[in-house]
N, C-alpha and C positions, 0 to 999 in steps of 0.2 A: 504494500500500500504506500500511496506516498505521504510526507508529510504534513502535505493540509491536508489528506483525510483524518490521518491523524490525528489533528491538533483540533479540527473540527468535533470526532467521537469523543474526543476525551474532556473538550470543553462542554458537550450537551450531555455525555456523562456524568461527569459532575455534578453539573446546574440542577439535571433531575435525581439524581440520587440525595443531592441535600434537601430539595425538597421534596421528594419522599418520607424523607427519613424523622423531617420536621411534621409532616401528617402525621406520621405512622407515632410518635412521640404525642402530638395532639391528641390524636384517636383514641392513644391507649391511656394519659392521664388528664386530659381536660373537657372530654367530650361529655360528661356527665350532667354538668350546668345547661350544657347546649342542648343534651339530647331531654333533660326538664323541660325548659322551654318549650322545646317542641312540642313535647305531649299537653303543656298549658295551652299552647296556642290552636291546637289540633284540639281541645275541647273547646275551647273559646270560640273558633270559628265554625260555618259551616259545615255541614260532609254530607255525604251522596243519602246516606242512612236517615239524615233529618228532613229532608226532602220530601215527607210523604209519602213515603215506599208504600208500594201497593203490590199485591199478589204478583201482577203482571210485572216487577220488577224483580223475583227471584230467577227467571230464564236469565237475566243481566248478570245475577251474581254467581251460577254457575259456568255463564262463560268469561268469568271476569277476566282470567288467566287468558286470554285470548284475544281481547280487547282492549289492550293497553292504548294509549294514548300517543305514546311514542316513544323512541328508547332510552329516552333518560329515568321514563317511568317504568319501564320495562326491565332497567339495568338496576335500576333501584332495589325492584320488589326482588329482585336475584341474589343479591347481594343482601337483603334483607332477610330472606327464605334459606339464610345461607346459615345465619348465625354467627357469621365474623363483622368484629366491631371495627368495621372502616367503609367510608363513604367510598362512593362512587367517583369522584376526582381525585382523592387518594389513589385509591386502584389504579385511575388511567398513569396518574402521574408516577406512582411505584412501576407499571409497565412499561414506560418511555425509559423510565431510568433502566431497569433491565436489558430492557430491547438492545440502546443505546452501549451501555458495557460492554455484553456477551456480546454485541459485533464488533468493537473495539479490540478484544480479545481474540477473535478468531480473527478478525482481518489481519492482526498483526502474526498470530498463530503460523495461519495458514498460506499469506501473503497471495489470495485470491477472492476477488470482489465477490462469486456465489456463494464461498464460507461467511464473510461477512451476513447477507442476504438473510440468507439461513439463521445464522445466531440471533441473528434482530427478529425476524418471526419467530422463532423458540422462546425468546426473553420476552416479546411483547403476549404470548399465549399464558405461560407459567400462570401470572398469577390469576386470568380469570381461570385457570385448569384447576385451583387449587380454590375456589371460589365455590365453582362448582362440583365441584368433588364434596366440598365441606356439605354445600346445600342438600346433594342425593343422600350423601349420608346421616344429614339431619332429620331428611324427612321419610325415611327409611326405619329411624331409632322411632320418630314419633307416632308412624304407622303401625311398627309392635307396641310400643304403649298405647293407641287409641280405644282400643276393646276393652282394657280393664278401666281406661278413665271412663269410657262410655259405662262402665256397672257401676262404679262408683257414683256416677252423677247420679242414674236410673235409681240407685238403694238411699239414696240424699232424699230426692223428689219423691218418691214412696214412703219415706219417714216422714215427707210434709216442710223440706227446705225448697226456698226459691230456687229457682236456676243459679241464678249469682251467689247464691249461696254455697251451692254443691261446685262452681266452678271455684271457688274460693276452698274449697277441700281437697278440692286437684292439684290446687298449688301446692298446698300444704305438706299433702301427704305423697307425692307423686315427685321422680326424680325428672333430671332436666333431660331432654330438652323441652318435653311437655307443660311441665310445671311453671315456666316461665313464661308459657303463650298464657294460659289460663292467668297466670297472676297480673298479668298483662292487659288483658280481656276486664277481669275484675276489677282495676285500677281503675282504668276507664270509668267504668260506672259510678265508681263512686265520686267519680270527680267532676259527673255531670254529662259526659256523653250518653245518648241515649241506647238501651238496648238494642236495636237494631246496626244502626253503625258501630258497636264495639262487636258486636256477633262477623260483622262484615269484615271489619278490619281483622278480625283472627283468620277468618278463612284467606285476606290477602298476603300477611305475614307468614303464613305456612304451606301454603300452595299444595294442600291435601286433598285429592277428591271425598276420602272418607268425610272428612271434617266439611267440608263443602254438602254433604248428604247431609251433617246434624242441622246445622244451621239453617238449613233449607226447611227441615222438620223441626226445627224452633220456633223459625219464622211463620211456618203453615200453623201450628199448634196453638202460635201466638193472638191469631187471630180468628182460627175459625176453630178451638178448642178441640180437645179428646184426653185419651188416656196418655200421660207423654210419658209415665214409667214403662207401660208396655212398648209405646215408641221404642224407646232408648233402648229396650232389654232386643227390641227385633232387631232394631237397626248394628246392635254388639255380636248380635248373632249374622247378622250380611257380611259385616266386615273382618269376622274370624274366619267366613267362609269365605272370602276372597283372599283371606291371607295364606290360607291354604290352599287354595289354586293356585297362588303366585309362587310358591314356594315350590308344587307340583310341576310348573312349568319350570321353575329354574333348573329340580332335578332333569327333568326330563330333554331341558336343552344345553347339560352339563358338558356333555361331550362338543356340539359345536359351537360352545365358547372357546374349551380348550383347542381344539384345531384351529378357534380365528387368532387364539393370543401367537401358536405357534405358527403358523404362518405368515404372521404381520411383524414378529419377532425373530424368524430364523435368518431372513434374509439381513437385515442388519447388523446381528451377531455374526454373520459368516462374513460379511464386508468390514467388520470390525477385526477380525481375526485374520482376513488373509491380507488386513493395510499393515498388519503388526510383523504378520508371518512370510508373506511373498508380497513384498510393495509395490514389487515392476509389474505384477501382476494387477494389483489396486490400483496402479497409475494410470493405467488404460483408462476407467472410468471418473477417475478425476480430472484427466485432461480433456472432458467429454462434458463439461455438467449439465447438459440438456438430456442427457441418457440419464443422471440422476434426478434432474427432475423431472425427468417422466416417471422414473420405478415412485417415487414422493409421490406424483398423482396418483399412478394406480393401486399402489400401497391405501391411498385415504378413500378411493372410489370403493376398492374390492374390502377395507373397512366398514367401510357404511353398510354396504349391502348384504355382508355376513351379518350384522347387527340388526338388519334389520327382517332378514330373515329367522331368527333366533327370537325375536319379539313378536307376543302374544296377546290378543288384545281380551283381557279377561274385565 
């Protein structure tokens, strides 16, 4: 590389890595006051839930996840459904800084402009990879707790507590990640938001289709009455049933996940091993890098479509 690429990577390097590093310090000790605020403000104002929701307004909030407004508000609730405590401008600006590095490093590494390339696509993915990895597994842990929060509210509501009440038992007694949507939810209310919009806002925070089912039979319940302990006790019994379908499916397409990790993994390892073990052999393709970036597309293309034939729409 030459010198002003150089001095170019290493000065936007920097600039973003300090101000990441000044977020990431923010985020992790001062955002508490801020994120008060917010929740004062967010009862103070407006929300979709005081607006007179009407029946005809539950189809809206099971496709809320679908209907986002645009993608600040779309990166938001991701990053929120995620459970890591850093803004969305944080993120971008942790990813620059990355991006920025790890091409700094290979460029000078490798002293070829598609290494560069490369590391800056790798640095700039990382951390939403690591965003969303946190969220699947959040709401993956929330989905095995949902069935027993759901009996616990049901045996609350059949001893004669209010909703808020039994969601206020959730918190209590139930570990995280759940207990901190519910205690969440219940904060809410007390602090003047009304039922319907604190119900709404837990199903956006969590992006659960189960929990998008309660809420749906909260809201119907709410208005046009019935038994809502039998509710609850059926709807605990849908959702144990679906957890074992999903679990039956994962058995059963066990084997072609493992053929996709090893087929989307051998060829790398083998190109890792013969750049170390035979390099004149590896140099071929390096002096080539549209041969590797085509194996990069078809590696992500024939990804996908392993994936997607492996999923099951239960």
């Amino acid at each position: 590389m030459s010198p002003t690429w150089v001095t170019l990577f290493t000065f936007a390097g920097t600039t973003l890595f300090v101000g990441g590093a000044v977020s990431a310090i923010y985020e992790i000790f001062f955002r508490y006051p801020a994120a008060l605020r917010q929740r004062l403000s967010g009862v103070g104002g407006k929300t979709k839930g005081d607006q007179g929701a009407s029946l005809l307004d539950i189809k809206q909030l099971v496709e809320s996840a679908k209907t986002q407004s645009d993608w600040r508000t779309w990166a938001r609730s991701i990053v929120e459904q995620s459970g890591v405590r850093v803004q969305v401008k944080t993120l971008l600006i942790l990813s620059f800084s990355l991006a920025a590095t790890l091409a700094l490093a290979a460029g000078i590494a490798s002293q070829r402009w598609w290494g560069a390339e490369l590391a800056c696509a790798a640095g700039f993915a990382i951390p939403s990879a690591y965003v969303w990895s946190q969220r699947r597994a959040r709401i993956r842990r929330m989905t095995v707790q949902f069935p027993d929060a759901l009996d616990a509210i049901s045996r609350a509501v059949r001893a004669g507590q209010t909703v808020p009440a039994a969601f206020q038992m959730v918190a209590a007694d139930f570990p995280m990640p759940i207990c901190a949507e519910f205690r969440y939810c219940y904060e809410q209310q007390n602090l003047g938001l009304s039922y319907d919009a604190a119900l709404r806002n837990l199903t956006q925070r969590t992006g659960i289709m189960e929990l998008r089912i309660l809420v749906v039979a909260l809201l119907v319940q709410s208005r046009s009455g019935g038994n809502l302990s039998e509710l609850l006790a059926n709807l605990s019994t849908t959702v144990r049933k679906r957890l074992v379908l999903q679990q039956k499916v994962k058995a059963l397409t066990g084997e072609g996940r493992m053929q996709a990790a090893v087929l989307i993994t051998l060829p790398v390892v083998v190109f890792i091993a013969m750049y170390f073990l035979n390099r004149d052999y590896a140099q071929i393709l390096l002096d080539r890098p549209w041969l590797l970036a085509g194996c990069l597309v078809s590696q992500t293309v024939g990804a996908a479509v392993i994936y997607k034939l492996i999923q099951i729409d239960y």
